[in-house]
C-alpha positions as CSV (number, residue, x, y, z in Angstrom):
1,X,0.0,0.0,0.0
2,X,1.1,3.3,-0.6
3,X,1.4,5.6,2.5
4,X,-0.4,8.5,3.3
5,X,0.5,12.2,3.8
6,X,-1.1,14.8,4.9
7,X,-0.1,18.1,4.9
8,X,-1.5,20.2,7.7
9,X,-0.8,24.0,6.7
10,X,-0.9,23.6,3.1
11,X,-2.2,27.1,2.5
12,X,1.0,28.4,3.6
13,X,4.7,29.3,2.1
14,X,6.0,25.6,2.8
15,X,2.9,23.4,2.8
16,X,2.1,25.1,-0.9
17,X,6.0,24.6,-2.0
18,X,5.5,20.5,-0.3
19,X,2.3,20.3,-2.0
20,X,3.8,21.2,-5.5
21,X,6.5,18.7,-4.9
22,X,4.0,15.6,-4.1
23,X,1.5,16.4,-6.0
24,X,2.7,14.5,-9.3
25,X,4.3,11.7,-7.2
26,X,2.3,8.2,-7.7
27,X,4.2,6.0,-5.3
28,X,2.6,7.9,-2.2
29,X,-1.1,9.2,-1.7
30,X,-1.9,12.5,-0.3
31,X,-4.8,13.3,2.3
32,X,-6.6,16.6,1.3
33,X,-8.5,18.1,3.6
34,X,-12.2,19.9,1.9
35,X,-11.9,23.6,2.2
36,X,-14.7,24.6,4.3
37,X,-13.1,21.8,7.2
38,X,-9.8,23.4,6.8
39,X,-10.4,25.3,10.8
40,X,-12.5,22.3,11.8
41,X,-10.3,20.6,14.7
42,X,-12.2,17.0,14.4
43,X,-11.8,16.7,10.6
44,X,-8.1,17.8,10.6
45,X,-7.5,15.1,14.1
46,X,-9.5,12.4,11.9
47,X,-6.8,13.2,8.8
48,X,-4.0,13.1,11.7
49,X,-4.4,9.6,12.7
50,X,-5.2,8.5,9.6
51,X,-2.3,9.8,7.8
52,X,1.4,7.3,7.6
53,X,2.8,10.5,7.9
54,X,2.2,14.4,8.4
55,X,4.1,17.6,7.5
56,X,3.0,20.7,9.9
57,X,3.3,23.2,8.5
58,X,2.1,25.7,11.2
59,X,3.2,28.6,13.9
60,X,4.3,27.3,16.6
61,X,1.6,26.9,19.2
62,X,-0.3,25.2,16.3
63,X,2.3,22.9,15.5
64,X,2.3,21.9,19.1
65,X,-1.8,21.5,19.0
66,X,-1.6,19.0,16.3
67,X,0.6,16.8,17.4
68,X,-1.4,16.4,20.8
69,X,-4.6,15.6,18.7
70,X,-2.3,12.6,17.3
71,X,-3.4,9.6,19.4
72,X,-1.7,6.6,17.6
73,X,2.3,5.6,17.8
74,X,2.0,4.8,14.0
75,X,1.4,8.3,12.4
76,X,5.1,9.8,11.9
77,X,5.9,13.5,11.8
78,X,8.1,16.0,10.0
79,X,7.2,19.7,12.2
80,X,8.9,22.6,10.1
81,X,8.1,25.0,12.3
82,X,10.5,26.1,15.5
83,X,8.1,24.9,18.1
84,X,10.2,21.0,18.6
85,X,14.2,22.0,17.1
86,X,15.8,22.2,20.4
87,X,13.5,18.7,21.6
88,X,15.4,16.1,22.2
89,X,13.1,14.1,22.0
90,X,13.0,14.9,18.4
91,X,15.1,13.9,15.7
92,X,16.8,17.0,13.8
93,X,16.0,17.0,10.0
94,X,19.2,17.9,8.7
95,X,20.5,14.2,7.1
96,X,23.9,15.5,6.1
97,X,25.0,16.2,9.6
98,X,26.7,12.5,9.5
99,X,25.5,9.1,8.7
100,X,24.4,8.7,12.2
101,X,22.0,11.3,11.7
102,X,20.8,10.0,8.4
103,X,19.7,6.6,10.3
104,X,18.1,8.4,13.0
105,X,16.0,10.4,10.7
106,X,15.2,6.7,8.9
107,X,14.1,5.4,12.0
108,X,12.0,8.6,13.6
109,X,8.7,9.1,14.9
110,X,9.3,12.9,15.2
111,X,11.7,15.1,13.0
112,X,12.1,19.0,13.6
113,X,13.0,20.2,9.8
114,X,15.8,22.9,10.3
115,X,15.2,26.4,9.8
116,X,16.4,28.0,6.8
117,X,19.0,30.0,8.6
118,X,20.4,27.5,10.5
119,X,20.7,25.3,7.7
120,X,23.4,27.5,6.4
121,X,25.4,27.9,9.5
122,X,25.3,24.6,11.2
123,X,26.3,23.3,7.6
124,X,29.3,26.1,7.7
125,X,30.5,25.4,11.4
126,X,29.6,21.5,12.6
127,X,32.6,19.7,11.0
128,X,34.8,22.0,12.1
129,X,33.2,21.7,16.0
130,X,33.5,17.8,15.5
131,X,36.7,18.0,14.2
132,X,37.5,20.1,17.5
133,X,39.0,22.6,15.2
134,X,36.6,25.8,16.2
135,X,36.3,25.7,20.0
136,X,32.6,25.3,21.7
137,X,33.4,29.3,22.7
138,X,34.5,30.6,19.6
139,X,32.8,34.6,19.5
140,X,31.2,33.5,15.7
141,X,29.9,36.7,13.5
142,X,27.3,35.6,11.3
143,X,25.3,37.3,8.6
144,X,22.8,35.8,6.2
145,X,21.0,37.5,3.1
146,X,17.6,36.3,2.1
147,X,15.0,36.8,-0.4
148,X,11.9,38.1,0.6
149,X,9.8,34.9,0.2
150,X,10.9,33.7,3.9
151,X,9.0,36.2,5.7
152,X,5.9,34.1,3.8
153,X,3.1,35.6,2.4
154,X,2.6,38.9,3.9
155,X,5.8,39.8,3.1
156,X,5.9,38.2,-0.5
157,X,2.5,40.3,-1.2
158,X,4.2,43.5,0.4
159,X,7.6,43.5,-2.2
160,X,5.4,42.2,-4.9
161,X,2.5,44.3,-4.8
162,X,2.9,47.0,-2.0
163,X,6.4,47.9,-2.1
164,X,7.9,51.1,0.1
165,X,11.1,53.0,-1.4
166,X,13.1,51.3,1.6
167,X,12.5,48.0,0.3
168,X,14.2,48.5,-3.0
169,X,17.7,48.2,-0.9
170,X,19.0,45.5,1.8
171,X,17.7,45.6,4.9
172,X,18.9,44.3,8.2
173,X,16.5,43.1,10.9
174,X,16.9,41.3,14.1
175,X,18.8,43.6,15.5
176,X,18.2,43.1,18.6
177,X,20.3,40.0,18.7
178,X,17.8,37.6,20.2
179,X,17.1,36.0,16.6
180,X,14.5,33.0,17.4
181,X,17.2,30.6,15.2
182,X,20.1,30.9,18.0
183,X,19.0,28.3,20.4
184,X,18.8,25.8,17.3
185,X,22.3,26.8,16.6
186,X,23.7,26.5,19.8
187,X,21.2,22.9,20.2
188,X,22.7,21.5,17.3
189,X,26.5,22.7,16.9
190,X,27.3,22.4,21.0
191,X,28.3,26.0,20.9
192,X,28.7,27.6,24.4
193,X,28.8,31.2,23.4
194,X,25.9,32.9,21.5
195,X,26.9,34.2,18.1
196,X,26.4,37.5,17.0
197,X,23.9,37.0,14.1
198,X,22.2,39.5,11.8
199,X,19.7,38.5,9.1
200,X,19.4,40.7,5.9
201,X,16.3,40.6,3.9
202,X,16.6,41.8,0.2
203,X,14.5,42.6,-3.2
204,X,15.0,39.0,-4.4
205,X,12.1,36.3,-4.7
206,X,14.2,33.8,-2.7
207,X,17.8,32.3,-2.1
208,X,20.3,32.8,1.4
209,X,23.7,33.4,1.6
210,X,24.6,32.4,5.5
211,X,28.4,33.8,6.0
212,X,30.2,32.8,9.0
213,X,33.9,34.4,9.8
214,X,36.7,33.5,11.3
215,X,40.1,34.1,12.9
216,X,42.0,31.4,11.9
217,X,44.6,31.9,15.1
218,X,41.5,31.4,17.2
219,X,41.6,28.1,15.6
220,X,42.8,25.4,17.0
221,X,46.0,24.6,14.8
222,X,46.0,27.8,13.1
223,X,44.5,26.3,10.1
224,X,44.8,28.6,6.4
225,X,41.5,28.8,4.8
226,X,43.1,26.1,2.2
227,X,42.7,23.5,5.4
228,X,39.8,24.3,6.2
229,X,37.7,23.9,2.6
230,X,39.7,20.6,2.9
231,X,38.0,19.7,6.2
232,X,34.2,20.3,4.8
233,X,35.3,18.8,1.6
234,X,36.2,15.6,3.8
235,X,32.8,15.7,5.6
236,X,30.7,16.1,2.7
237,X,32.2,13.9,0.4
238,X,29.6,12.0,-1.3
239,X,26.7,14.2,-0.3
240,X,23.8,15.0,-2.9
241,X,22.9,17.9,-1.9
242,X,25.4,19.6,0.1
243,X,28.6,20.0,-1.6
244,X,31.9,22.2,-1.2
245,X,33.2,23.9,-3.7
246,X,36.6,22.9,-5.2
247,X,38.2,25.9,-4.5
248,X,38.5,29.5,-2.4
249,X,36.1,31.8,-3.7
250,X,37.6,34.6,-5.2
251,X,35.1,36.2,-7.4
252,X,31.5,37.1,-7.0
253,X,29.0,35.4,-4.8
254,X,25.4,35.3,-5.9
255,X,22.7,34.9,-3.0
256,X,19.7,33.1,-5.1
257,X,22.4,30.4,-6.1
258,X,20.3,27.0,-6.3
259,X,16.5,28.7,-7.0
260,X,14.3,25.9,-7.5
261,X,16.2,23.2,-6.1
262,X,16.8,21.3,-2.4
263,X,20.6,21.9,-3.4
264,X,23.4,23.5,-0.9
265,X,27.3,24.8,-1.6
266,X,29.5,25.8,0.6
267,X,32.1,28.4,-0.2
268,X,35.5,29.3,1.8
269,X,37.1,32.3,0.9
270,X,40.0,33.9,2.6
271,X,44.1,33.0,3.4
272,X,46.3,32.3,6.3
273,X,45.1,34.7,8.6
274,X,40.6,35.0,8.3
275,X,38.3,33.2,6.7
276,X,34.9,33.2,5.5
277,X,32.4,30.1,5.0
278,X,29.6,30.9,2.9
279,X,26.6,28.7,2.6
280,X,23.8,29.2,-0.4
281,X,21.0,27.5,-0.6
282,X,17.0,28.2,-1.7
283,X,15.1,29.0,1.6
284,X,12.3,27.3,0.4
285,X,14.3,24.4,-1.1
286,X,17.1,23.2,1.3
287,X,15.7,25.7,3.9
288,X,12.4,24.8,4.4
289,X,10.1,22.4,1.7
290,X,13.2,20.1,-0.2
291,X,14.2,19.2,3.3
292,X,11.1,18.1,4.8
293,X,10.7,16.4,1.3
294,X,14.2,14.7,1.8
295,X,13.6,14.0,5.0
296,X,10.1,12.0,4.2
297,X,12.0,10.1,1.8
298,X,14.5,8.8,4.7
299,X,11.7,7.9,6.8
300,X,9.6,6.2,4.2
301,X,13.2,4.0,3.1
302,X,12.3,5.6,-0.4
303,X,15.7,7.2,-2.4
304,X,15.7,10.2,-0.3
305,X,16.2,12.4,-3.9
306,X,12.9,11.6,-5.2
307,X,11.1,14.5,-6.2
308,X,13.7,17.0,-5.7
């Protein structure tokens, strides 16, 4: 039999972009909800419990509401909202991490799809925190530039169709330094220190570009920026969909780099003394709806590429 999905949320950003993946696939069937039962509590529990599995695709509190109407241990679950990513009683959905991720992701009732901020960073930072090269206390600086579709559909409609002069230029926000992404961060990587992280939203449809920096002295072995692309090279190795690039960047950087697609590239730039990691990726791709895809995949023992 084929299993089930439902997608609880599918009006939004992420449950459109998962629905649009699904939708042609014929080796799994999807549970619609009827529009006018979309708010009704009892038809959405019934589609729940009847569901193999179920994306949520919901703020947080809602997210939270859901799973409690769940009342079977068969129905699995892939949250992509913040409300479960610092859970440990969840699985984090972020495969490439190492192959013991990967088989716990397989095996999961309950997997927390990263945010699409995080994605970048932990991607930039957790080899070299495994590989005890950057210390749990490292001070990390991090910025990442967006397009517009992450803020979801309010902010989509405002740049599309209501647009203010500010909005034609880059604009930072978060500044007061309390980002909801950092405890994921610090869950994840086993940092110690809180980095300094800015967001930057910009007149682009969609596409991040998470830079982390570092002093390479701070480092344990005073590593060149040529050791470490080697390191990330070494981790990722035989990844589909997060690869390194061959060599330090030393050109031009675009930030809607993999548009359309669940792919991610790292990028090291720098020398002997600083460095910068640079990860680019589709928010709604890699960040958000082709990793909750992926992540189905695992959990279903399907070719975790299909569809994406």
């Amino acid at each position: 039999m084929k299993p089930k999905i439902f997608i609880d949320g599918r009006e939004g950003t992420t449950g459109l972009q998962i629905f649009d993946r699904l939708g042609a696939r014929s080796d799994i069937e999807l549970l619609l909800i009827d529009e006018s039962k979309r708010k009704d509590a009892s038809e959405r529990k019934r589609l729940l419990n009847e569901a193999d599995l179920v994306f949520l695709c919901l703020p947080d509190d809602a997210a939270q509401e859901s799973v409690s109407l769940i009342e079977n241990d068969r129905t699995r679950v892939i949250d992509a909202s913040t409300a479960h990513r610092t859970n440990p009683e969840w699985v984090y959905g972020f495969p490439e991490l190492s192959k013991k991720q990967r088989e716990s992701i397989a095996a999961a009732n309950r997997v927390a799809n990263p945010g699409c901020h995080p994605t970048g960073i932990i991607a930039a930072i957790y080899p070299l925190i495994t590989q005890k090269i950057l210390p749990a206390d490292y001070p990390l600086t991090c910025i990442s530039l967006t397009g517009y579709s992450g803020g979801g559909k309010s902010m989509i409609s405002a740049y599309e169709s209501a647009k203010t002069p500010d909005m034609y230029a880059p604009r930072m926000y978060g500044l007061g330094l309390d980002h909801k992404h950092l405890p994921e961060i610090l869950a994840v990587t086993g940092l110690q220190r809180r980095p300094v992280f800015c967001p930057i939203v910009d007149d682009y449809y969609c596409g991040i570009a998470a830079t982390v920096s570092l002093h390479n002295n701070m480092l344990k072995g005073t590593p060149a920026s040529e050791d470490i692309l080697r390191v990330l090279a070494e981790h990722y190795s035989g990844e589909n969909f997060v690869t390194v690039a061959p060599s330090l960047g030393s050109g031009m950087l675009e930030s809607n780099w993999g548009e359309g697609t669940n792919r991610l590239e790292l990028t090291v730039s720098g020398n002997d003394e600083t460095t910068i990691i640079t990860a680019r990726f589709d928010n709604l791709g890699k960040g958000a709806s082709g990793a909750a895809v992926q992540n189905m995949n695992i959990m279903l023992g399907l070719h975790e590429g299909i569809g994406l």
